[in-house]
N, C-alpha and C positions, 0 to 999 in steps of 0.2 A: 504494500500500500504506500504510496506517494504520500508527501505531503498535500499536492493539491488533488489527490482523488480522498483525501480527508478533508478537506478542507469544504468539498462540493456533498461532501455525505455530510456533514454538519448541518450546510446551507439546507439541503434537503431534507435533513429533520425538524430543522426550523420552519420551514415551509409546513411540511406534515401537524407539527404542532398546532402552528398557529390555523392553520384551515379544520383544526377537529375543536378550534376553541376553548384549547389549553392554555395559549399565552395570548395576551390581550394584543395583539401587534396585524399593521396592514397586512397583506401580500407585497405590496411596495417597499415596506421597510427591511425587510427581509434582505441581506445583500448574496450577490451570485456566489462571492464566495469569501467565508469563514477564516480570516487568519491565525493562523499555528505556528507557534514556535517550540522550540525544543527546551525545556525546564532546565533552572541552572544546577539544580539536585536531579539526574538522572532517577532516585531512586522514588523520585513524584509519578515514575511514567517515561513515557515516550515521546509527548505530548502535551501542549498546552493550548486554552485560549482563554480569551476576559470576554468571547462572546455577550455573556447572562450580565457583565458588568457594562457593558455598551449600550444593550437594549432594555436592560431591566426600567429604567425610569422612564421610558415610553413608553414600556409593557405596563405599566403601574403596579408593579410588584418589586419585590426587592429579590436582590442579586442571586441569595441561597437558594427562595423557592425558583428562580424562573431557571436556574442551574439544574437545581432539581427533576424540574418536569423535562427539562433537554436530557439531564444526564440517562434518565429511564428509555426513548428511543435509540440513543448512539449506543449501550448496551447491545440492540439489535442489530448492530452493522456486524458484515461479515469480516473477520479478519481485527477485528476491538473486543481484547480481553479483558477489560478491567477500565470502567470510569470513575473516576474519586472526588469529591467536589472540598477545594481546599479556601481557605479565609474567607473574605468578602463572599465569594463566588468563582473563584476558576477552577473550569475543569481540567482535571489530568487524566489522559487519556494512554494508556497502555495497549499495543494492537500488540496480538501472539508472533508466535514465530514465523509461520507461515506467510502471516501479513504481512511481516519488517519484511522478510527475504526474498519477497515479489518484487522489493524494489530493484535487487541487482540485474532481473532481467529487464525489467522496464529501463534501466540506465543504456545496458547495450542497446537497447533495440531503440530509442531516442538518439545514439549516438553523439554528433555534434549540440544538437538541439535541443540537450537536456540542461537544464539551470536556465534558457531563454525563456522569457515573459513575455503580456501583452501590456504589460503596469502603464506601460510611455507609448502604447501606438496613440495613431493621431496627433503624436505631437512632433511640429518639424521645426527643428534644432537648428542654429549655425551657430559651431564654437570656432573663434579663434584663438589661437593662441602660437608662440615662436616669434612671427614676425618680427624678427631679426631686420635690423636695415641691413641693404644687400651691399654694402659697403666694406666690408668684410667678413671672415670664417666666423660660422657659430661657435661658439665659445659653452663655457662649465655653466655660465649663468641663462645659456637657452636648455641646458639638459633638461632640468627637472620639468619643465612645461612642456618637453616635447614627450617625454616618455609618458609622465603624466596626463597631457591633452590626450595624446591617441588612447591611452588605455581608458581615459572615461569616456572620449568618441565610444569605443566598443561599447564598453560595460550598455550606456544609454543605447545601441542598435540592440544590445542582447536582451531590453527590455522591451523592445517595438516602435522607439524613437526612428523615424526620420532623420538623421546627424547629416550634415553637412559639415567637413572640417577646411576649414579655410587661415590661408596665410594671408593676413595685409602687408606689402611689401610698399613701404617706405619709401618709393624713390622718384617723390619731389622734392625741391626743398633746397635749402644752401648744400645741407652735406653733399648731396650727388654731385654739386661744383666742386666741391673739396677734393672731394673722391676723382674724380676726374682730373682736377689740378695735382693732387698728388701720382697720378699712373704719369699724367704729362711730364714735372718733373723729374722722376725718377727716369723713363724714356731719356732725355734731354742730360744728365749727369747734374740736376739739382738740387739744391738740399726740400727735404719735408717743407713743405708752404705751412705756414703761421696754422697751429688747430686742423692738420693734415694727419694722414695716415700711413705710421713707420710700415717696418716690417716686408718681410723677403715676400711675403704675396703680392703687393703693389708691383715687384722687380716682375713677379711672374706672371701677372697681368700686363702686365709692360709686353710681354714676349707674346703672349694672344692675341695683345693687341695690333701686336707688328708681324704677327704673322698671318690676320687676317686683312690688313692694310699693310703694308711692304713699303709706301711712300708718305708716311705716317710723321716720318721727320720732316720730310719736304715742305709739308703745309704750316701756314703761319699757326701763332696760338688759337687766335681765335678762332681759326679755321678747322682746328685740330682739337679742339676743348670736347666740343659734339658730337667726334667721331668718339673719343675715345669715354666719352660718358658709355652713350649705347653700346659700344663693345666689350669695354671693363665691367658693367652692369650687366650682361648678359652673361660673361661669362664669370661672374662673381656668384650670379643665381644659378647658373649649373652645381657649382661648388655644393653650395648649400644641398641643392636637391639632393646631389648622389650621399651629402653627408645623413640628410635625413633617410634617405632609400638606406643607407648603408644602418641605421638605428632602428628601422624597422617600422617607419612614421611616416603614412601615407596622409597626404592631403589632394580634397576634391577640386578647389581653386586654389589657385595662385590670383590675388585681385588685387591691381596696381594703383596706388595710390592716384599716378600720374594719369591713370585714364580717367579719372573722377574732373580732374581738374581741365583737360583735354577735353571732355565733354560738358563741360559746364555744369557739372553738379553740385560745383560752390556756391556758384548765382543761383539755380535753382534750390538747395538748400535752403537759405537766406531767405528766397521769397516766399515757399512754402510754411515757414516758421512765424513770419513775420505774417501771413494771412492768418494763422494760430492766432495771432496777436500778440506772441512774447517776441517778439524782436523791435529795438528802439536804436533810434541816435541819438548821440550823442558827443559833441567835440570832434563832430567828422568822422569820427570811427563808427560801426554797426556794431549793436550788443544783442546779447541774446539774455534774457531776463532769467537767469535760470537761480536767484533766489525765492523766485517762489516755489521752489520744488524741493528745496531744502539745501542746494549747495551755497559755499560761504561769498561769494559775493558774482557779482552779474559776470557773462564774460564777452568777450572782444571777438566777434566774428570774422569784418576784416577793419584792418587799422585805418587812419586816417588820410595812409598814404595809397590806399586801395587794396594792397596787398591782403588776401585770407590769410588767417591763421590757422593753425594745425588744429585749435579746434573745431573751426569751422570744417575743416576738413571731416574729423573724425562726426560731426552732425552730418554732411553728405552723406560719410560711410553709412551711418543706424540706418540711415532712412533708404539706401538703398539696400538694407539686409531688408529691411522692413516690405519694400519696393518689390522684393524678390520671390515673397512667401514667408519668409521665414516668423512666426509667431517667437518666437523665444529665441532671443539671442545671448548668448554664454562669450565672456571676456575673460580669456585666465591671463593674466598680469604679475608681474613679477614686484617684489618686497616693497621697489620703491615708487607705486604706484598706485599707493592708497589712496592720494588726492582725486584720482581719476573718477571714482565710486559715485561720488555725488554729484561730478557732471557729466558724465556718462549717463544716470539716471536720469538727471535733468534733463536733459537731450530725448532721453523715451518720452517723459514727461509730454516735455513740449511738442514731442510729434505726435499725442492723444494716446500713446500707450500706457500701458498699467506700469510701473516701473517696480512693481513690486512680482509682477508676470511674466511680463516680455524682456526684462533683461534680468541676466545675474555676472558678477563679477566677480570671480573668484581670484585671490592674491595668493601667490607661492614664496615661502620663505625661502631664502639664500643658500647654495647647497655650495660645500666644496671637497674635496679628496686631502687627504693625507698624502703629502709628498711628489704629489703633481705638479708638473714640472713646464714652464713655462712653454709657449708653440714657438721649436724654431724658426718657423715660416712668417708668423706675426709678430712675435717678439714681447710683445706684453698680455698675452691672454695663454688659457688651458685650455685649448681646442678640442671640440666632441669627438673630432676624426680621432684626436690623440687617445683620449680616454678610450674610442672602443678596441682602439690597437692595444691599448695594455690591459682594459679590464674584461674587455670582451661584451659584446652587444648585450647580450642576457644576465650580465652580474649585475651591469649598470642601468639597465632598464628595470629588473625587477627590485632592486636594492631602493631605486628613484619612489615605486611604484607602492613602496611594502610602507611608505610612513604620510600619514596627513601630509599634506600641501603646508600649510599652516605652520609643520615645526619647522627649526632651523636643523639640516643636517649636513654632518662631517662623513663621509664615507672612508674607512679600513679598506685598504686595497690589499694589505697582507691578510684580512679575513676573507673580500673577496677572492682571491685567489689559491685559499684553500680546499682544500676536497676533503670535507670534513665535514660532519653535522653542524659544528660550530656555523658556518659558512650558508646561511640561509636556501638560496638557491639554489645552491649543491644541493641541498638536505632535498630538497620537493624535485629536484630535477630527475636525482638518483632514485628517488620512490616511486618516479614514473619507467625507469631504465629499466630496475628492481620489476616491474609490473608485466613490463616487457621481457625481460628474463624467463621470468617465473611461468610465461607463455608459452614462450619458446621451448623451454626444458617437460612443461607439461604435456604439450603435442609430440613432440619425441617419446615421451613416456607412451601414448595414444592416449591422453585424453583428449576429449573433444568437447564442444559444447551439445551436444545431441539429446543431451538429458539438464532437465531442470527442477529440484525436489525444492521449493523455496524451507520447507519446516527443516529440511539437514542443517539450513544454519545457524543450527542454535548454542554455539560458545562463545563467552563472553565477548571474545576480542572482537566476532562477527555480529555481534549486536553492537557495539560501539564502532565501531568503522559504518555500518548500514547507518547510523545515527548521524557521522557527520557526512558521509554521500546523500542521506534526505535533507540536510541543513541547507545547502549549495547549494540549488533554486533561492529560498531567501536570502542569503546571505550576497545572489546578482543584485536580487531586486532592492536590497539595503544600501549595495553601494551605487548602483543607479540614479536613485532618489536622493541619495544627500552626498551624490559627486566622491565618491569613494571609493576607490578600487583597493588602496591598501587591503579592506576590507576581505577582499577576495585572498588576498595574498597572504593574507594571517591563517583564512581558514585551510586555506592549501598545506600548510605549513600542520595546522593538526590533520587533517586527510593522513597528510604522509605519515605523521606518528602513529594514526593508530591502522595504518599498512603497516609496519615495523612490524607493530605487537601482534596483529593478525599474524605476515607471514614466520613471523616465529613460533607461533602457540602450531597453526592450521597448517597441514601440509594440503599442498593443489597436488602434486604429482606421490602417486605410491613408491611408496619405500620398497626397492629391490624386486623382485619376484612379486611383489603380491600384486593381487586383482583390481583392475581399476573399476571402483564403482560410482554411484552416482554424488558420492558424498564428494568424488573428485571431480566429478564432472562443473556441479552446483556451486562448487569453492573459483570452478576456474572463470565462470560468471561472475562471481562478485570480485575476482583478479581482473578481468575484463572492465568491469564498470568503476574499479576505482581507477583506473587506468585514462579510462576516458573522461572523469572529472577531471582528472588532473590537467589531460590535455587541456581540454575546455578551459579550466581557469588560468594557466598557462598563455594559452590563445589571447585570454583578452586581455592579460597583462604587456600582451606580446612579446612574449619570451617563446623558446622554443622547449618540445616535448621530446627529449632524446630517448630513441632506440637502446641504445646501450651508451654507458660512460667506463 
């Protein structure tokens, strides 16, 4: 028995109930389906839910009795040994053996598709987050938003969200002069221009540059300024991409600042804002009135000498995510980005959205490594390219992935590079290898999965392993809802423990000579489905599920 084919037999006694005018409550009120979690004293049950304490003051009974009259139908379900009604009102629900150990087949035979929801369909998402200016290498301070955005992109499609992941790329503006005056320089034997950019990538931009135009020196500055924006910017965003393709971090757009501005989307921002009525002048300059929405004081759309500013910019952006479909837009923004929050919202505000609906902004504390070592190529940054060369894509993504956004973290590269329990991803990576092994050597043996008895698994270690593989549906939908994959990554982390204690107590393959029976066959089902959780959480962390280690 699943969590949620419990959870739809609860709904459906509740229904039963209330239509035999047992419990005082609509058919309406009744919801499709019953949430259960797993008790934090196993020895409550199997089971839990605050049903009876949800509906009870609508039913106009209190908590005990309306538990009560529930608890006497769920008795009747097949595969529910024992209901107990604890405090207030919650029921604990114990299913026998046979009903925990239906889970391991139902996990195979769901395959990838097991822990996916529909909690988030209907709702279409654009999260950005990286957008790195493309003015040089990603660096240690885009990691954690990149491993972290893609892994809540998933987690949110594993719930039936719509996700769109998108990069805004930065390249209007002075820096792209900069940026282009430093490749020119550097071409030309000059020093860095005043607030330019060092480092051997400019040198090696320099060479793309001159090996896609060859008479690149011939032309004056200003004639050359142009060329080598569009060619060191184009080939500065390949960098990125392959750096991100190489971490495992797929994005759906790439959306250029500069076509916002190319199209006029600054003017038309401003005019639709200001038909709002929150746009005023003032001192020649155009403001956007966003104290009334709660941010600390008005702000400057474009200045007095015409020119937009980067906020006004970033108002085009909302409203063409908005423009696009997109109901709910998601910003994950890095430590020193707190200011953004309230005019960001502001900004929904004033294009008539709910700002407490259609955006969220999430902020990521500051991550760095132990002992990482500055990028020869740029000279004053820790390059991602660098980190995945020495820590490897999978330590550093899931290591990024296993803590809140919100704390500040230090990463051990001597623990990640152990193969050791100690060493987190090792430990979940190896319980999948372990899974795969244990496959491997049990088809040799000829077991096979041809037979399935769900009541043979009944020792301890296989009731507690079936416990946390039925956690894992809740535990997507947990971190879905309040942007949490860590979430995923902790529970992974017990999965693998209690595979440990399983495959130590339970053997899947017979000992020497003897008969293989169905106790081996049913064991290599529930070897099978922890296998495939693993994957699955794995997957959305976007780390990889090795075969053998």
């Amino acid at each position: 028995m699943t969590p949620e084919e419990l959870s739809l037999a609860i709904s459906a006694c509740l229904k039963d109930a209330v239509a035999a005018g047992e419990i005082g409550l609509s058919a309406s009120a009744v919801p499709a389906e019953v949430r259960v979690e797993r008790p934090k004293n196993r020895e409550h049950g199997d089971w839990a839910t605050n049903i009876a304490l949800q509906l009870s003051k609508q039913a106009g009974t209190n908590p005990r009795e309306f538990a009560t009259i529930l608890s006497a139908r769920l008795k009747t379900i097949d595969g529910v040994a024992a209901v107990d009604i604890a405090g207030p009102g919650f029921l604990n629900i114990t299913v026998d053996a046979a009903a925990a150990g239906a889970l391991a087949k139902a996990i195979v035979e769901a395959g990838p598709d097991y822990g996916t929801n529909t909690a988030l369909a209907g709702h279409t998402v654009n999260m950005e987050f990286v957008s790195a200016n493309p003015t040089g290498p990603l660096h240690i301070g885009h990691t954690r938003w990149a491993a972290l955005g893609d892994a809540i992109a998933r987690v949110l499609r594993a719930s039936g969200a719509d996700v769109t992941a998108e990069y805004y790329i930065n390249d209007a503006g002075t820096q792209m002069n900069t940026f282009a005056q430093s490749v020119y320089n550097r071409l030309h034997g000059l020093p860095v221009p005043d607030g330019g950019y060092p480092g051997q990538y400019i040198a090696d931009l320099g060479h793309e540059v001159l090996s896609e135009h060859p008479d690149i020196r011939e032309l004056t500055e200003v004639a050359a300024i142009p060329v080598i924006r569009a060619a060191a910017y184009q080939a500065q965003m390949k960098d990125i991409q392959a750096t991100l393709a190489d971490f495992g971090v797929e994005f759906d757009v790439f959306f250029s600042e500069q076509e916002l501005h190319d199209a006029g989307a600054i003017g038309s921002a401003v005019a639709r804002l200001r038909e709002q009525g929150h746009v005023f002048d003032d001192g020649g300059a155009v403001w956007l009135r966003t104290t009334d929405f709660g941010d600390d004081k008005d702000r400057v759309m474009v200045r007095a000498n015409g020119e937009p500013t980067y906020f006004a910019a970033d108002a085009a952006y909302y409203l063409s995510k908005k423009d696009r479909g997109f109901t709910e837009k998601i910003y994950l923004l890095g430590a020193d980005h707190h200011g953004y929050i309230n005019r960001l919202k502001a900004i929904a505000a004033a294009a008539g959205d709910d700002p407490e609906v259609n955006i969220e902004v999430l902020i990521g504390q500051l991550v760095s490594v132990n002992g990482a070592k500055l990028s020869k190529r740029a000279g004053n940054i820790i390059e991602l390219k660098d980190l995945i060369d020495w820590l490897g894509k999978d330590a550093v993504r899931y290591s990024l992935a296993r803590f809140p956004a919100d704390s500040p973290l230090t990463l051990d590269p001597d623990l990640l590079k152990k193969h050791s329990n100690e060493n987190p991803v090792f430990y979940v990576q190896y319980a999948h290898a372990r899974t795969r092994g244990a496959a491997r050597n049990a088809v040799a043996a000829g077991v096979d999965r041809s037979a399935f008895e769900a009541s043979l698994l009944d020792h301890a270690t296989e009731n507690e392993l079936l416990s946390c593989l039925g956690s894992y549906p809740s535990i997507v939908a947990k971190a879905a809802e309040l942007r949490e994959p860590h979430r995923i990554a902790r529970h992974l982390e017990v999965i693998a423990g209690a595979y440990h204690r399983w495959y130590d107590a339970c053997r899947i393959a017979p000992m020497g000579d003897e008969a293989v029976t169905d106790v081996n066959r049913t064991r290599l089902w529930l070897n099978d489905a922890t296998s495939q959780v693993l994957a699955n959480g794995l997957d959305l962390l976007g780390v990889s599920a090795p075969e053998r280690m």
